[in-house]
C-alpha positions as CSV (number, residue, x, y, z in Angstrom):
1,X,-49.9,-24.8,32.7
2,X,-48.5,-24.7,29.4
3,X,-49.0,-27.2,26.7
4,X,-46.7,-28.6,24.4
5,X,-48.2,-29.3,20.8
6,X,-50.2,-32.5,20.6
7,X,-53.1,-33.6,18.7
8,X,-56.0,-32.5,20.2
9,X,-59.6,-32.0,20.6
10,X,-61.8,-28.8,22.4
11,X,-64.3,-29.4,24.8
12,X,-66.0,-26.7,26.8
13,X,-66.3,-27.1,30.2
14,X,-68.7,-25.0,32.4
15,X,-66.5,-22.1,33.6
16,X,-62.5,-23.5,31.7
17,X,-61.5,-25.1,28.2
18,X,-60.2,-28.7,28.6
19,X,-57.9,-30.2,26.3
20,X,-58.7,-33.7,25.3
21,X,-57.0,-36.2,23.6
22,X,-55.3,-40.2,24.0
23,X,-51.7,-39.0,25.6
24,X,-51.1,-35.3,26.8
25,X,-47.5,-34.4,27.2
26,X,-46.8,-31.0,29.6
27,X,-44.3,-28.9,30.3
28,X,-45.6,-27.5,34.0
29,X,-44.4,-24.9,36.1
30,X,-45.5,-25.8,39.7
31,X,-46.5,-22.2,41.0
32,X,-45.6,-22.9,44.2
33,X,-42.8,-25.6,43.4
34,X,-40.5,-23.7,41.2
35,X,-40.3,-26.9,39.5
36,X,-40.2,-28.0,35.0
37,X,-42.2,-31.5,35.0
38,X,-42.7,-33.5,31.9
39,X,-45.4,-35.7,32.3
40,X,-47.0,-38.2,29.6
41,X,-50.2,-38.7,30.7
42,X,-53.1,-41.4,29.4
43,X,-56.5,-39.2,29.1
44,X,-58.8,-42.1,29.0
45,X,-57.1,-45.0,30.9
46,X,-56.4,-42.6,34.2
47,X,-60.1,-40.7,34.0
48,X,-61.9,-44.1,33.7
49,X,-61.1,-45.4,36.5
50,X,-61.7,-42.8,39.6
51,X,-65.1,-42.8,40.4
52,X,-64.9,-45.4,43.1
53,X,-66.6,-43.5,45.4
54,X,-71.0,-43.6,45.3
55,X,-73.6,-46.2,45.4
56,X,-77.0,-45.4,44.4
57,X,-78.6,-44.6,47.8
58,X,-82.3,-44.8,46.0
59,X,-82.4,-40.8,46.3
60,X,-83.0,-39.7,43.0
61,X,-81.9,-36.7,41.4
62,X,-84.9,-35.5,39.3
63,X,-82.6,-34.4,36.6
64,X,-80.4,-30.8,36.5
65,X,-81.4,-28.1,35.8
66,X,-78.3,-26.6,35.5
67,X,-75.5,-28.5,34.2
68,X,-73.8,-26.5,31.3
69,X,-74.0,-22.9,31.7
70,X,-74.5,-20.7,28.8
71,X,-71.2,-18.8,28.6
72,X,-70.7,-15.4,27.2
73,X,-67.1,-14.5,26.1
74,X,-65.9,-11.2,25.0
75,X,-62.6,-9.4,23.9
76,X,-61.5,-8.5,27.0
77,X,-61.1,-11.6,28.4
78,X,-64.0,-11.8,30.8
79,X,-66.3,-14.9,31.0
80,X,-69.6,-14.6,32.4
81,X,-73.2,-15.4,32.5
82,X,-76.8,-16.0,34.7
83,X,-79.4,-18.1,36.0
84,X,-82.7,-18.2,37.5
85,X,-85.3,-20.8,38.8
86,X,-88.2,-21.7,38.0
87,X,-90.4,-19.6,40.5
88,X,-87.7,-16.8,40.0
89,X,-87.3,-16.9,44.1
90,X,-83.4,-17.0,43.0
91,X,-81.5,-15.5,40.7
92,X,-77.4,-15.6,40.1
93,X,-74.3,-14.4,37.7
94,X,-70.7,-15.1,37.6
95,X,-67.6,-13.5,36.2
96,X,-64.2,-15.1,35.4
97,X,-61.4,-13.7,34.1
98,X,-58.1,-14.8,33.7
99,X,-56.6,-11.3,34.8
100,X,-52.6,-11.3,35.0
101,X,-51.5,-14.6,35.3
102,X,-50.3,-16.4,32.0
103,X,-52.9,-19.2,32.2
104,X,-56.1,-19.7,34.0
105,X,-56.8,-22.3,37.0
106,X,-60.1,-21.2,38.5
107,X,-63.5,-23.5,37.7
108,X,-66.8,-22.5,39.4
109,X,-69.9,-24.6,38.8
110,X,-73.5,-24.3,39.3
111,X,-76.0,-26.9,39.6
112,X,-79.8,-27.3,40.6
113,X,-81.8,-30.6,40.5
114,X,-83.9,-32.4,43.3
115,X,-83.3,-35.1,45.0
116,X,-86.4,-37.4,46.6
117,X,-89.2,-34.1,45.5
118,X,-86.7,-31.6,47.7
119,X,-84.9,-28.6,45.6
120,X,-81.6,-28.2,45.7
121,X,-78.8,-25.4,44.9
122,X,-75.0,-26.1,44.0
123,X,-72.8,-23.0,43.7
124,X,-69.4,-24.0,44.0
125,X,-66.0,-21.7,43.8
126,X,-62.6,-23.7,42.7
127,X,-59.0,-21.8,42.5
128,X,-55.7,-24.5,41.6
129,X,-52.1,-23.3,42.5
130,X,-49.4,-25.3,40.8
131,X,-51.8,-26.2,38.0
132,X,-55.6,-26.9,37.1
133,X,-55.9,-30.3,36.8
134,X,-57.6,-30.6,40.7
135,X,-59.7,-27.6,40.4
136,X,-60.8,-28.9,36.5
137,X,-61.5,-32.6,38.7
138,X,-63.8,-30.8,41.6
139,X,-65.7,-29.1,39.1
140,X,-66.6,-32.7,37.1
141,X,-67.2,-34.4,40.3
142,X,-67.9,-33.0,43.3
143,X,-71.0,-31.8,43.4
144,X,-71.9,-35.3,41.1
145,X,-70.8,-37.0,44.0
146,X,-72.4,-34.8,46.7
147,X,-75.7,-35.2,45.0
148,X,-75.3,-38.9,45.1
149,X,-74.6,-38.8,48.5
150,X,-77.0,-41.5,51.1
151,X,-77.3,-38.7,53.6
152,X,-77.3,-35.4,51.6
153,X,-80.8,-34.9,52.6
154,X,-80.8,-36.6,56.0
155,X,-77.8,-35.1,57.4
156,X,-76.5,-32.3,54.4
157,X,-73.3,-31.3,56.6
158,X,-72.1,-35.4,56.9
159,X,-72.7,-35.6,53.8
160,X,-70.6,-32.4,52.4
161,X,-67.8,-33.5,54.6
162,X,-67.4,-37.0,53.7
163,X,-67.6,-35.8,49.9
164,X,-65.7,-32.9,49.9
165,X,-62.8,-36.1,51.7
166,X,-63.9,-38.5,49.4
167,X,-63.6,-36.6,46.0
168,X,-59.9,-36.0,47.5
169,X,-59.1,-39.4,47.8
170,X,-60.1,-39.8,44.1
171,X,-58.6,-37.0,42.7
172,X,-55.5,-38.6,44.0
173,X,-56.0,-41.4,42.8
174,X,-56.3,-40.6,39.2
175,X,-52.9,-38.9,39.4
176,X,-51.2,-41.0,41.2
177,X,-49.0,-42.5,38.1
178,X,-48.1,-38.7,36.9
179,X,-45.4,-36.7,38.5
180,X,-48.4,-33.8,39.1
181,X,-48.4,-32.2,42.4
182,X,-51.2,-29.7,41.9
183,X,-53.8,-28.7,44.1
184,X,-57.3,-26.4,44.4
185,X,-59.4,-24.8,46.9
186,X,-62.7,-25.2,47.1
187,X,-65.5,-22.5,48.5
188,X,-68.8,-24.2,48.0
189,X,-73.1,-23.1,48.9
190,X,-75.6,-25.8,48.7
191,X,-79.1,-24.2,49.1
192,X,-81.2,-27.6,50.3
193,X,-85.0,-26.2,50.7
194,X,-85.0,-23.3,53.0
195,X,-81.1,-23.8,55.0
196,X,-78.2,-22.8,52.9
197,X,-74.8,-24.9,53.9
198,X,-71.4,-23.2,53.2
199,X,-68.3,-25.5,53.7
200,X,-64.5,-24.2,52.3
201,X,-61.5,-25.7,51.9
202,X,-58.5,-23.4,51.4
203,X,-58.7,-19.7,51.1
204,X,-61.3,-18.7,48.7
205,X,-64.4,-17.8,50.4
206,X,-67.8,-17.0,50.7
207,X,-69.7,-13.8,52.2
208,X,-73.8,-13.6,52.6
209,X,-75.6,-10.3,53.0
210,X,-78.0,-10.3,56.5
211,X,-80.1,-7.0,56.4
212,X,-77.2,-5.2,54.7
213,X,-74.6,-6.5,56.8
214,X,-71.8,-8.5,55.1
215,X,-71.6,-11.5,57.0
216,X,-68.4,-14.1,55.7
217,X,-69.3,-17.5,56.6
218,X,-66.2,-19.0,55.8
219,X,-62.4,-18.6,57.4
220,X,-59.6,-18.4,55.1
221,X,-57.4,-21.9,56.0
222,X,-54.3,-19.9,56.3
223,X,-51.1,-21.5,57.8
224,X,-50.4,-18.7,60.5
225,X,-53.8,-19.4,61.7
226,X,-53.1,-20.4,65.7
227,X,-55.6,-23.5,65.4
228,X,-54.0,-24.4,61.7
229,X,-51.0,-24.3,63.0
230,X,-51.4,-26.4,66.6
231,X,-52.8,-28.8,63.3
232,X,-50.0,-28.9,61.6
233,X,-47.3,-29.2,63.7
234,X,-49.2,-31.8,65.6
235,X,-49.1,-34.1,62.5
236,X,-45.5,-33.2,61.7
237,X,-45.0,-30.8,59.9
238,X,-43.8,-26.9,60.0
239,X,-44.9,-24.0,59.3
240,X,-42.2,-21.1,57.6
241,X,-42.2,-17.8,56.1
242,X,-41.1,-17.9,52.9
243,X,-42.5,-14.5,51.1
244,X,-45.8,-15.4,53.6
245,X,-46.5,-18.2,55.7
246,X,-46.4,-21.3,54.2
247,X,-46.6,-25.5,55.0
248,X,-43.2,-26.7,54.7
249,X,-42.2,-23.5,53.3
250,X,-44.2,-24.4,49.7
251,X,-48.0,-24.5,49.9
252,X,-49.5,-20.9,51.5
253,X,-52.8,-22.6,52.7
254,X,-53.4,-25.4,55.0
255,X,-55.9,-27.2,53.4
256,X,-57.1,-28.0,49.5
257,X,-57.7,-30.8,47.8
258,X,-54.6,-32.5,45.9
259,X,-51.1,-31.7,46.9
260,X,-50.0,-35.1,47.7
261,X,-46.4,-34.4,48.8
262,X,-48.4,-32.3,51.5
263,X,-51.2,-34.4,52.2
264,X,-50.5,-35.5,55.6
265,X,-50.9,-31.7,56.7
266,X,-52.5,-30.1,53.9
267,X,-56.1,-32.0,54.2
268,X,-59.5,-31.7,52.2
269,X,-61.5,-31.5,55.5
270,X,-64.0,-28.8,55.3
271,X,-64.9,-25.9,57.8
272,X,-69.1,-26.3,57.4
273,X,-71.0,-23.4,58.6
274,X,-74.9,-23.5,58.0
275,X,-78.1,-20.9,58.9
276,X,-81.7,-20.7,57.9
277,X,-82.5,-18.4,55.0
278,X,-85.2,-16.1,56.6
279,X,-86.3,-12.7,55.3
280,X,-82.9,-10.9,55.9
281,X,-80.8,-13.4,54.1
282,X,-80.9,-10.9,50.4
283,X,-77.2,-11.9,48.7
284,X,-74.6,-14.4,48.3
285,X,-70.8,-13.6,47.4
286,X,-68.3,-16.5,46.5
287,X,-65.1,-16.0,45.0
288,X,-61.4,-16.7,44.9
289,X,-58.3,-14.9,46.5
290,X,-57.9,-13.2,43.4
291,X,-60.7,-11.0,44.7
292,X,-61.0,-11.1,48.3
293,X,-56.4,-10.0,48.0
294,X,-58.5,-6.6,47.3
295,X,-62.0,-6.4,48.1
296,X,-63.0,-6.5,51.3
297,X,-66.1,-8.5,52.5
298,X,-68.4,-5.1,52.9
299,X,-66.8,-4.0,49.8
300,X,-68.1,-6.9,47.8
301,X,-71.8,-6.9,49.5
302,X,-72.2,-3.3,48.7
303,X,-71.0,-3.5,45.0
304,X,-73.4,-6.8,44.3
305,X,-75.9,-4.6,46.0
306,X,-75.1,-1.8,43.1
307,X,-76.8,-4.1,40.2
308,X,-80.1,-5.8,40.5
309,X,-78.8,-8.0,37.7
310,X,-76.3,-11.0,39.5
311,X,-74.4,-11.4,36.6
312,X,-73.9,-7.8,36.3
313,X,-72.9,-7.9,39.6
314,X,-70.5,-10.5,39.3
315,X,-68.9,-8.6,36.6
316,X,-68.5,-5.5,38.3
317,X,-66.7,-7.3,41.4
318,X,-63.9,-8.5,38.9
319,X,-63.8,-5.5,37.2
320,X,-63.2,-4.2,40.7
321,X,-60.4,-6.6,42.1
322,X,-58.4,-6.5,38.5
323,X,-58.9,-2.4,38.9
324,X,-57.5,-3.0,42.5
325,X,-54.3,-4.3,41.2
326,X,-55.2,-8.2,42.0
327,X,-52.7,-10.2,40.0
328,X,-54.3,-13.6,40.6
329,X,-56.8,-15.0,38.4
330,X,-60.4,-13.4,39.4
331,X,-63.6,-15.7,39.6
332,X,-67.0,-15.0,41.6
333,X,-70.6,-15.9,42.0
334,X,-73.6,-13.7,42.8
335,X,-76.8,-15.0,44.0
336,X,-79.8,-12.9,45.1
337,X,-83.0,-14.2,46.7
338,X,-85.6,-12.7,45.8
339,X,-88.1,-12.8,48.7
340,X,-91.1,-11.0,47.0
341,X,-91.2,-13.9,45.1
342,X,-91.6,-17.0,47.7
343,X,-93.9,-14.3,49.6
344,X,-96.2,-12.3,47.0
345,X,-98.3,-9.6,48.9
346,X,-102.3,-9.5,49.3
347,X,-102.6,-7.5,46.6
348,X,-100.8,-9.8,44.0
349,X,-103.2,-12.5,45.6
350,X,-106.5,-10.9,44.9
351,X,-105.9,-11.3,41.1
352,X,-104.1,-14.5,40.7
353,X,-106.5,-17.6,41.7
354,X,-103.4,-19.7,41.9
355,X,-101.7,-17.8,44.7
356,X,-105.0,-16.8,46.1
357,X,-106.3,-20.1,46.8
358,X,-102.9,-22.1,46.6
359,X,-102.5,-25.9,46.8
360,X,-101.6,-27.8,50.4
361,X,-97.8,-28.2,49.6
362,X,-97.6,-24.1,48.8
363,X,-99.4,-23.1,51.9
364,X,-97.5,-25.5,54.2
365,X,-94.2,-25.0,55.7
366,X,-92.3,-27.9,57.6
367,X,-91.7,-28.7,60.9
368,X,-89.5,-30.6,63.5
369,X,-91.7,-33.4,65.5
370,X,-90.1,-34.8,68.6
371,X,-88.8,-38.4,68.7
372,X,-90.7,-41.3,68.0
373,X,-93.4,-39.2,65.2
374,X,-92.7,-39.0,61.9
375,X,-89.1,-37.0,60.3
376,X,-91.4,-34.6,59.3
377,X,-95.0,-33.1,58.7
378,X,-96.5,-30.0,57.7
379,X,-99.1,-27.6,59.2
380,X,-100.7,-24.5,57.3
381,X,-98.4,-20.9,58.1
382,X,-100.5,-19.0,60.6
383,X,-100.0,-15.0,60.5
384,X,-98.7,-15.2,64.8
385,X,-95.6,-17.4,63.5
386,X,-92.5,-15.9,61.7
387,X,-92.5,-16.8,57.8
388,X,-90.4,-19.2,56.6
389,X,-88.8,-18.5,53.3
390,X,-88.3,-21.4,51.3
391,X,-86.5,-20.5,48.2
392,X,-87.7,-23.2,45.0
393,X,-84.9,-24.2,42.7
């Protein structure tokens, strides 16, 4: 996106630099378009008035822990940083860098609060084509609205889906006077108590580690894909080469948020994919195509594996793809679980009275009861069961 001179205002945003101020005239190049726009746009009247989406369920969140990240920035261009909880049970990094393209259009965001006494984990991955503007939106209100969500705890996966639709709808919405046509993937782990959820839209993506094995746990929504395809087509619409595959010849993915001339193919429904996070479960990689063009998901697992610092080994994974000849903006997130921490050994015990003789709700792990008992209650972890790992936020 490049700006024409107006008066303006800088505010840092966690992971981009926004540009504030009353009217905003651009001068856009649609990447995928091939298309000069000039579009006037009302900062405060259009932002106002798209967050139609959440009433207060009664689950509170306990405030975030995480909600501006401590950015470092140095001369070669790379942005990165860390964080760790409060038991330090998890630990992550990122790395962003704006590699060869003329402007940068990747957010990520990172985000831990609780919601009624349960911990939760936000990591979320966002890559715009034709512009910014709807990856900048998803990473002000997405996992806002998620959070906010009646089910999130109840029934996490309804609750990602219907967001992940929802926040759509709005984005829409507040551009629906512009001549904009941008769009944005979105690759996105939400770590609720001791289950991780990974839903995607588009073709960034996300990769765990399981025992050393690289394991994605997302599907790139590509438009030669036989099932994305069958989808399209079935709504109306064709899928061309043009360079690669693309929708209608333009867009070449089959689902993200925005892109309203594509909408009625190109929809913000997520591919969910969710598993227990157990002893083998050691590493998380998300990232946009700017890496995974050139890294392959074993490639990725072993170099995050190289540095027991996440943000470190966020660095290096950029480092790697630009290396690699990506030409695509780079972004990724490392997380690491440390396991020793949510399960310290006998001898740690022995000279800590707090472990040693730890309250009911550290002892306890919970448990599915059968209809008609309560949702849930909790027994003490007996040494014949497998250990449960429940990683504190």
């Amino acid at each position: 996106m490049l700006c024409n001179s107006f008066s303006r205002s800088v505010n840092i945003w966690s992971g981009h630099i926004g540009w504030l101020t009353g009217v905003r005239q651009f001068s856009y190049i649609g990447r995928g378009l091939n298309a000069t726009r000039t579009v006037n746009y009302l900062w405060g009247h259009k932002f106002g008035s798209t967050r139609n989406m959440m009433v207060d369920s009664g689950a509170s969140a306990e405030g975030s822990m995480v909600d501006s990240l401590h950015e470092k920035h140095d001369d070669s261009g790379y942005i990165s940083g860390g964080w760790k909880s409060e038991d330090g049970t998890l630990t992550c990094g990122y790395s962003s860098f704006k590699g060869k393209r003329a402007s940068m259009e990747d957010y990520y965001d990172i985000k831990a609060s609780k919601i009624d006494g349960q911990p939760v984990c936000l990591f979320g991955i966002f890559d715009g084509h034709g512009g910014a503007r709807a990856a900048e939106f998803l990473k002000q209100h997405l996992f806002d609205n998620l959070l906010k969500h009646p089910e999130f705890i109840a029934n996490t996966k309804l609750a990602i889906s219907e967001t992940y639709q929802q926040t759509d709808r709005d984005f829409l919405e507040s551009e629906k006077e512009t001549f904009r046509d941008d769009g944005s993937t979105a690759s996105t782990a939400v770590l609720v108590r001791n289950h991780l959820y990974v839903a995607n839209v588009g073709d960034s993506r996300t990769v765990v580690s399981k025992a050393g094995k690289a394991i994605p746990l997302s599907e790139d929504h590509k438009p030669n894909r036989i099932d994305e395809r069958e989808r399209i087509e079935s709504a109306g619409g064709v899928v061309m080469w043009a360079g690669t595959w693309r929708v209608g010849g333009v867009l070449a993915m089959s689902r993200a948020f925005g892109n309203r001339m594509l909408k009625k193919f190109v929809v913000a429904e997520p591919d969910i994919q969710d598993l227990e996070v157990d002893q083998d479960l050691e590493l998380l990689v998300l990232a946009s195509d700017g890496l995974w063009d050139v890294v392959p998901n074993e490639d990725a697992v072993s170099i995050a594996q190289t540095d027991e610092n996440p943000e470190g080994a966020a660095r290096k994974l950029t480092e790697t793809a630009f290396s690699r000849g990506s030409a695509d903006n780079i972004t990724c997130i490392v997380v690491k679980i440390n396991h020793a921490k949510a399960n310290p050994k006998p001898e740690e015990t022995q000279h800590n009275p707090e472990v040693h003789n730890p309250q009911p709700n550290e002892a306890q792990q919970n448990i599915k009861l059968g209809p008609g008992e309560p949702e849930e209650k909790t027994r003490e972890t007996s040494k014949a069961e497998p250990e449960e790992t429940t990683v504190k936020c």
